[in-house]
N, C-alpha and C positions, 0 to 999 in steps of 0.2 A: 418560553423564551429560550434563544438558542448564546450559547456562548462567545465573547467575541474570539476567541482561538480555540483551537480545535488541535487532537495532537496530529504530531507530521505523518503519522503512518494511515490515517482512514483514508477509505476510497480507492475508486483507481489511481487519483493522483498520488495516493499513498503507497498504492505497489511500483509505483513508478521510483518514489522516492527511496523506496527501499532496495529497489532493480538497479538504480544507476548509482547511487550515490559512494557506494564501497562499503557499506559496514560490514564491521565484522561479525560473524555469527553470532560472538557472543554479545555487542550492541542493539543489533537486529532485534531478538529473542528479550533483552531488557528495555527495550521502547516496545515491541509488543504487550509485555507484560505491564505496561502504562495504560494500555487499552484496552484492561481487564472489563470498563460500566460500557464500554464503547461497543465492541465483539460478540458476536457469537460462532465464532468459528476458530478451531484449535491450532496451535503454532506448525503442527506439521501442515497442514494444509492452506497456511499462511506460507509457508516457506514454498511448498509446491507452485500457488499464484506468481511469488514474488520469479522464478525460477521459469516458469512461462512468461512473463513479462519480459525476462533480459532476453528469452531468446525469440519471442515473435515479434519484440519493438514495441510493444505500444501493450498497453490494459485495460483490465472491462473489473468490473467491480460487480454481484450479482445480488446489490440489495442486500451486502453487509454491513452495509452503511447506516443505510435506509430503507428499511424494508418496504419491498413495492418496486423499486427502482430499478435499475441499471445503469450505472455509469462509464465511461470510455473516456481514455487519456492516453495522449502520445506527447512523447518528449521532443523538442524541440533546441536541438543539439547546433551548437556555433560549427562554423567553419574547424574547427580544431579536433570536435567531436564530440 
């Protein structure tokens, strides 16, 4: 049985939310660490994902989710930005 929420940072959609939303490092780095039973991969190269995301636009997720998977997510940004 899967949980009805999930935290904000798994997946690609979750490097996206960490990519556009503005936190600050040290917010980043304590929602990370929320997703200690979720992870298996270390903040530094949580931060490297997060950090290709803002600058290629969109993100891919490689079965840190989900192991087996891949997942892909782009933002979909208003007229404003």
């Amino acid at each position: 049985m899967f949980p009805d929420q999930w935290p904000l940072l798994l997946g690609a959609s979750g490097l996206l939310m960490a990519a556009f939303n503005g936190f600050s490092d040290a917010e980043l780095r304590t929602r990370f660490d929320r997703l200690a039973p979720f992870r298996d991969l270390p903040f530094a190269e949580f931060q490297r994902n997060v950090e290709q995301t803002r600058v290629r636009g969109w993100a891919v997720d490689e079965g840190h989710f989900v192991r087996g998977t891949v997942s892909v997510s782009v933002p979909l940004f208003g007229d404003d930005g």
